[in-house]
MDAnalysis code that builds the backbone (N, CA, C; Angstrom):
import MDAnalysis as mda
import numpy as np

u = mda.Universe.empty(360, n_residues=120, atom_resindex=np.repeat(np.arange(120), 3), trajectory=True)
u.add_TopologyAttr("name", ["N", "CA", "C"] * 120)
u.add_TopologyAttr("resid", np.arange(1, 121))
u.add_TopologyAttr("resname", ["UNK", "UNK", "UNK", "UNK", "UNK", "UNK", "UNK", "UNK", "UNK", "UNK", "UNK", "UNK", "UNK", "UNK", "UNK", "UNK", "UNK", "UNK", "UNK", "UNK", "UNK", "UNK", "UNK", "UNK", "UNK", "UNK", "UNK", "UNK", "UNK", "UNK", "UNK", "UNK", "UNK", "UNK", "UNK", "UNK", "UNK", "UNK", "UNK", "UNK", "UNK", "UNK", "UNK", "UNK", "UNK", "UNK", "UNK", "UNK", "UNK", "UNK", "UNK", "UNK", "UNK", "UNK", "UNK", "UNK", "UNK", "UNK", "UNK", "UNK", "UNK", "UNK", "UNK", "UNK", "UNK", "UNK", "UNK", "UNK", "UNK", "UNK", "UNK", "UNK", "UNK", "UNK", "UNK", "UNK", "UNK", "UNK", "UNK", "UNK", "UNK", "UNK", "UNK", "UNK", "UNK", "UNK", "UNK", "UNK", "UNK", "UNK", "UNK", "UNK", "UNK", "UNK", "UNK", "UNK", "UNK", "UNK", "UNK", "UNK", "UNK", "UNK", "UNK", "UNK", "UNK", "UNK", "UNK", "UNK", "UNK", "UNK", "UNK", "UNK", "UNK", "UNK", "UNK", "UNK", "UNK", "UNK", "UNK", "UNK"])
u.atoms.positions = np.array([
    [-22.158, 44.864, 42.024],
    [-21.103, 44.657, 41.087],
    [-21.650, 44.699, 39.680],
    [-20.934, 45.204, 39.108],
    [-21.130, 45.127, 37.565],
    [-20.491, 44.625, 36.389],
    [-21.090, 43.817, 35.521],
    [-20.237, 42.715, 35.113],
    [-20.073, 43.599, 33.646],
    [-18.558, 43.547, 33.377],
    [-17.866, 44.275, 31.810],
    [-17.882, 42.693, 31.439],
    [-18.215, 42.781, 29.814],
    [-17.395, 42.155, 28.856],
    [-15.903, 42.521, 28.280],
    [-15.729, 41.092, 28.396],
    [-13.945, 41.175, 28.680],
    [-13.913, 41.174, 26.947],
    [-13.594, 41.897, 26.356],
    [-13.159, 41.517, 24.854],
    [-11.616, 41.147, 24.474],
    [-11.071, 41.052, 25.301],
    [-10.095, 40.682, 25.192],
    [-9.130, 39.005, 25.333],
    [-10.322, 38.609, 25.738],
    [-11.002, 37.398, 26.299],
    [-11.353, 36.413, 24.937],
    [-12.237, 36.769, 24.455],
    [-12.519, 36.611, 22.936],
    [-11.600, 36.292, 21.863],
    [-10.840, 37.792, 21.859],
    [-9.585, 37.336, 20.575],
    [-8.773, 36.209, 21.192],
    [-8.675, 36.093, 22.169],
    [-7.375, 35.227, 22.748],
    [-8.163, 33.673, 22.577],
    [-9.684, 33.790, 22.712],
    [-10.001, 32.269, 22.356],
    [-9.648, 31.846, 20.980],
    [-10.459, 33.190, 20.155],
    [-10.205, 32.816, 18.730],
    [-8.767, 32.700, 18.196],
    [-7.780, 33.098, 18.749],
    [-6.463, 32.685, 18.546],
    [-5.978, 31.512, 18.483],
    [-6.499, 30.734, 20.051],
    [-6.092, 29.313, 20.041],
    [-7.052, 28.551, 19.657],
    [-8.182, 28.473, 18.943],
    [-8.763, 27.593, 17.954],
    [-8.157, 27.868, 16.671],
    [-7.525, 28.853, 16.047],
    [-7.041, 29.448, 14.929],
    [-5.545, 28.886, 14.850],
    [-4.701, 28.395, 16.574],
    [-3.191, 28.149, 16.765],
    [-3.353, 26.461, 16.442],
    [-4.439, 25.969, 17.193],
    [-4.957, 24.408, 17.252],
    [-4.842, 24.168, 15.663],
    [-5.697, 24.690, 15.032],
    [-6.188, 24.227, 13.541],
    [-5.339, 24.399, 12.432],
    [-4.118, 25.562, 12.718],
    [-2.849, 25.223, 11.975],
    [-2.152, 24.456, 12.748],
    [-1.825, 23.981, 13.801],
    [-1.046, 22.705, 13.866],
    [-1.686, 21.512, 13.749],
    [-3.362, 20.717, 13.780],
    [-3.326, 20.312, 12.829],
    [-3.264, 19.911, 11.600],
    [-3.057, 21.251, 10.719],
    [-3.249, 21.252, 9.535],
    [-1.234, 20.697, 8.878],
    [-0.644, 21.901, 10.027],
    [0.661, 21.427, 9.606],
    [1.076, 19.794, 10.111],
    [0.473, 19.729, 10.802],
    [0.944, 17.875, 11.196],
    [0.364, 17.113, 9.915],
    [-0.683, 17.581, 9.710],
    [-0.676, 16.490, 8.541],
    [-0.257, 16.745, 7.191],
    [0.293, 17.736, 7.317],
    [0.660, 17.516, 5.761],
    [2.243, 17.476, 6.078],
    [2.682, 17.505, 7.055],
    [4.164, 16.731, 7.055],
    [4.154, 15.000, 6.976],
    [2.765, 14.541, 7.989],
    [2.624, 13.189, 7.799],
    [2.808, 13.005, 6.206],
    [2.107, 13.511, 5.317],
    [1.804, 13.191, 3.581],
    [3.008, 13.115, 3.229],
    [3.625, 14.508, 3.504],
    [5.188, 14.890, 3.301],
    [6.087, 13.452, 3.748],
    [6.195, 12.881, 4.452],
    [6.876, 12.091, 5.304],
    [6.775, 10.874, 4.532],
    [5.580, 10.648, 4.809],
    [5.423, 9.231, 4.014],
    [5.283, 9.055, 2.299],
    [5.363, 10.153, 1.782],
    [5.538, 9.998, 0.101],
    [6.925, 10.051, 0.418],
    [8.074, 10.786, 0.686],
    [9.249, 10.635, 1.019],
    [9.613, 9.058, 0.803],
    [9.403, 8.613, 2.223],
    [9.540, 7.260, 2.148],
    [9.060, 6.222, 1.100],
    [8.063, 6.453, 0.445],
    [7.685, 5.345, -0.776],
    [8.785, 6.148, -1.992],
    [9.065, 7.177, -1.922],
    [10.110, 7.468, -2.937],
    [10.965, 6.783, -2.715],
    [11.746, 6.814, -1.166],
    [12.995, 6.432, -0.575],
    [13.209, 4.877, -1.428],
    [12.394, 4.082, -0.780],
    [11.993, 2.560, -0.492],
    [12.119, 2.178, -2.563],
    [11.089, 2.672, -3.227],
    [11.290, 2.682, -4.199],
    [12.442, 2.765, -4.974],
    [13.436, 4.263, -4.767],
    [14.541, 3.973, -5.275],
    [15.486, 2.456, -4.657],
    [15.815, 2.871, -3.457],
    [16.079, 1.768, -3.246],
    [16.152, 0.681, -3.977],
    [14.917, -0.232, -4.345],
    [14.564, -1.545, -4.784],
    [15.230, -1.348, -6.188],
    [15.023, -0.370, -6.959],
    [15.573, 0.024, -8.588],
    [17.154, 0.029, -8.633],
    [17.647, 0.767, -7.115],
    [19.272, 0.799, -7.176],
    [19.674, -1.159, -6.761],
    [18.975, -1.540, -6.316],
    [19.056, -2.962, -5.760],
    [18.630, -4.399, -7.155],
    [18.116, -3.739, -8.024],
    [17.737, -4.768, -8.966],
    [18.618, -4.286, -10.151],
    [18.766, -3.453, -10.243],
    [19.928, -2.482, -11.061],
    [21.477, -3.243, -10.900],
    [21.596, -3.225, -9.786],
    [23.190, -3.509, -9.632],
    [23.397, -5.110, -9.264],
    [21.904, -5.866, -9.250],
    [22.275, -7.008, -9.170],
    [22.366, -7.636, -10.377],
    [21.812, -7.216, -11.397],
    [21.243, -7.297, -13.213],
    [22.757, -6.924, -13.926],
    [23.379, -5.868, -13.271],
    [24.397, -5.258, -14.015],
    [25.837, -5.713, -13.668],
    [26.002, -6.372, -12.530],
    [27.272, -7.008, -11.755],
    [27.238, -8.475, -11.601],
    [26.304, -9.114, -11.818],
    [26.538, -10.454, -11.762],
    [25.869, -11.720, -12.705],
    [25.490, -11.082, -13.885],
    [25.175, -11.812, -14.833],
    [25.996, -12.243, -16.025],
    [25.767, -13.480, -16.541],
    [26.450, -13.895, -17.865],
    [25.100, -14.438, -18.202],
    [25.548, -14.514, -20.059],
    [24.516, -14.774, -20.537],
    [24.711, -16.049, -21.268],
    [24.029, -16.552, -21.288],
    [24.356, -18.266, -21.688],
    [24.284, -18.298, -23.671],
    [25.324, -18.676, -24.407],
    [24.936, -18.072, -25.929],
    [24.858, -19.395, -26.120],
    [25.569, -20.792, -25.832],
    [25.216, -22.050, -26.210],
    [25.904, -23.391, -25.305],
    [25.718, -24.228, -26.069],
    [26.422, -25.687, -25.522],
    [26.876, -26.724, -26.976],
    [27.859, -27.287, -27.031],
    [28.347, -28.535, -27.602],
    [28.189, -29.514, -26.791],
    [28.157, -30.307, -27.516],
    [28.183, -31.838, -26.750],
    [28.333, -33.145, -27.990],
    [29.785, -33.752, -27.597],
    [30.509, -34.578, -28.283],
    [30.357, -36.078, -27.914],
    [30.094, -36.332, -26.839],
    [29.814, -37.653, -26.553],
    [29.301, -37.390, -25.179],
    [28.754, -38.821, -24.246],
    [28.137, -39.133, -23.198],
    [28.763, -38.438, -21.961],
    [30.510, -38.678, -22.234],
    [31.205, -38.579, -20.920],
    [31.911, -37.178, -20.793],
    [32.297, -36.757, -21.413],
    [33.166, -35.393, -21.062],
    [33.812, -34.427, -22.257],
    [33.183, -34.114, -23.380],
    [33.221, -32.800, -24.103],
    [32.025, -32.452, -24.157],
    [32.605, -31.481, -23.636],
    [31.337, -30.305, -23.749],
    [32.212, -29.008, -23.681],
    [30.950, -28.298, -24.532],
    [31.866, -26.889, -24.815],
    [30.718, -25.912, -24.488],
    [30.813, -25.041, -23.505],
    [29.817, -23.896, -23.283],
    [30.418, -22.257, -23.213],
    [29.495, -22.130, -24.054],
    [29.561, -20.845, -24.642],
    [28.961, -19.436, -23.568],
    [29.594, -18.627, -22.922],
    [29.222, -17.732, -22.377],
    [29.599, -16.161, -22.512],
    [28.753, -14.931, -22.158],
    [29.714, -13.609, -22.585],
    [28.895, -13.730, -21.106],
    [30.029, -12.263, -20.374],
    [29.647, -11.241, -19.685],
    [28.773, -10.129, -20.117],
    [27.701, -9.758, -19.205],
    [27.343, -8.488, -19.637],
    [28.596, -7.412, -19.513],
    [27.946, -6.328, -20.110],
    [29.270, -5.406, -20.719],
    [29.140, -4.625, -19.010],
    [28.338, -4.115, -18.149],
    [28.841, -3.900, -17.325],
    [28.989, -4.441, -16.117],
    [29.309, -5.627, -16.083],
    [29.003, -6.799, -15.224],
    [30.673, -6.511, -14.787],
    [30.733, -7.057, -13.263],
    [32.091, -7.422, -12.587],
    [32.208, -8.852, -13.305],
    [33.826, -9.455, -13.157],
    [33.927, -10.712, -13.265],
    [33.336, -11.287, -12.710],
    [32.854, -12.417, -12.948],
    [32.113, -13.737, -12.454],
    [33.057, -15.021, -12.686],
    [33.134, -15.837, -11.115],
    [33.987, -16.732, -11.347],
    [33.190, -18.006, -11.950],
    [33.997, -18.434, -12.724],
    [33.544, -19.503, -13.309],
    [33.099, -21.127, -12.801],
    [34.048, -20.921, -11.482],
    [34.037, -22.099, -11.293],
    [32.372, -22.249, -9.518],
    [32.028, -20.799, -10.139],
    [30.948, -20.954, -9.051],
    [29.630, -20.777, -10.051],
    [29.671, -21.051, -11.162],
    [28.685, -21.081, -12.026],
    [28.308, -22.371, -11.995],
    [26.519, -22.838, -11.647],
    [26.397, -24.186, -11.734],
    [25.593, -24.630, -13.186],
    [25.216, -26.027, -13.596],
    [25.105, -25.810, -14.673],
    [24.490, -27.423, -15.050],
    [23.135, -27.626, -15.498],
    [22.727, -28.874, -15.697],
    [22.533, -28.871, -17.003],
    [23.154, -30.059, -18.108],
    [22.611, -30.411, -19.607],
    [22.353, -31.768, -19.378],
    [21.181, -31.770, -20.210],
    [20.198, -33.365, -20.150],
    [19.794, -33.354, -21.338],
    [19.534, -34.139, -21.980],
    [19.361, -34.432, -23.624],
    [18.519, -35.899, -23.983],
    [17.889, -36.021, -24.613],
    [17.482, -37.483, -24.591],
    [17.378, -37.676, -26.299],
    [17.719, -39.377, -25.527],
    [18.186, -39.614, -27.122],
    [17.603, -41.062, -27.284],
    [16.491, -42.117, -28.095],
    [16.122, -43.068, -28.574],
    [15.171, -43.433, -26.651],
    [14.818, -42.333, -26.407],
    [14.330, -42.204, -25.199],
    [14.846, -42.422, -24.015],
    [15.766, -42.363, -24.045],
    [17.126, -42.276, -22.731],
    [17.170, -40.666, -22.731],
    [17.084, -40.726, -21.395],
    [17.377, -39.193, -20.912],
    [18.851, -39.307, -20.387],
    [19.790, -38.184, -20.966],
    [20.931, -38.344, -20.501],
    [21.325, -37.340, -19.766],
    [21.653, -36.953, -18.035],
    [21.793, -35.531, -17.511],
    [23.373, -35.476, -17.162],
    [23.645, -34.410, -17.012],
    [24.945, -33.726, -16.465],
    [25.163, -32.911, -15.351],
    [25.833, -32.798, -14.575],
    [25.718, -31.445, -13.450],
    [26.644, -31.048, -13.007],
    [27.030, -29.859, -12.474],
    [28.305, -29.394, -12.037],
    [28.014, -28.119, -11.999],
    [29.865, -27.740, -11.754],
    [30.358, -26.495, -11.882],
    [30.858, -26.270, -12.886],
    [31.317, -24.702, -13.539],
    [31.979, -24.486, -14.569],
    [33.678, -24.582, -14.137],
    [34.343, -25.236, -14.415],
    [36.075, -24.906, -13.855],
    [36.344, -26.407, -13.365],
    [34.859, -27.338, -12.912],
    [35.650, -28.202, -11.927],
    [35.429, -29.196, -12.799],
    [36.702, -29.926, -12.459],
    [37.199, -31.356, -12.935],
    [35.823, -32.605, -12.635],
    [35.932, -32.743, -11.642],
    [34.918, -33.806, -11.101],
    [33.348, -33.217, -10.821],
    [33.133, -33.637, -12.438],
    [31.318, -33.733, -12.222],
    [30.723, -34.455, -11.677],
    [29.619, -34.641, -11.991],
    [28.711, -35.882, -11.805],
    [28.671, -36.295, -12.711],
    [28.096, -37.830, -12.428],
    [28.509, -39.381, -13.294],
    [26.877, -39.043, -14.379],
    [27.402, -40.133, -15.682],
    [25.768, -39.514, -16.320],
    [25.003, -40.608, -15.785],
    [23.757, -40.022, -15.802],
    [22.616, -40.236, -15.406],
    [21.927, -41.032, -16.217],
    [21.703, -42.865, -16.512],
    [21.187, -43.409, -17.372],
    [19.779, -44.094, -16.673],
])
């Protein structure tokens, strides 16, 4: 018997080391692909999420009066300009003041009648 070299044999190896090494090559750069995706994704995300919590539910506190111990008080608030309404009466709200070294505190809601008693 006489032994031929198969050359045909050959290209077909070098093919599938050549088929192997672009599909690793393409797997990983979809992995890269994939996961920068996602830190984009995740990222926006957090910006659309701190964005619309900054822009819909804040007021900004401009001041306070205070007329005596028990019950005038006058507080001063705006909405941000693109803020939804905010109810008032779920706004909470502590003033404490001290005076000849008496600390005097307050607490509540904005809207409600029955605060808390002051604090001597």
């Amino acid at each position: 018997m006489r032994e031929e070299n198969d050359v045909l044999a050959q290209v077909g190896l070098g093919a599938i080391i050549v088929f192997i090494g672009t599909l690793l090559a393409v797997t990983s750069s979809a992995y890269v692909m994939i996961n920068q995706l996602e830190r984009i994704s995740q990222s926006t995300e957090k910006t659309v999420h701190v964005a619309t919590n900054e822009a819909h539910t804040q007021i900004i506190f401009v001041g306070a009066w205070i007329d005596d111990d028990f019950d005038d008080y006058l507080f001063m608030i705006e909405y941000q300009s693109l803020g939804k309404e905010v109810i008032t009466s779920e706004v909470g709200f502590v003033l404490w003041c001290e005076h000849n070294n008496v600390i005097n505190r307050r607490y509540g809601y904005l809207g409600d009648d029955l605060l808390s008693a002051p604090d001597r």
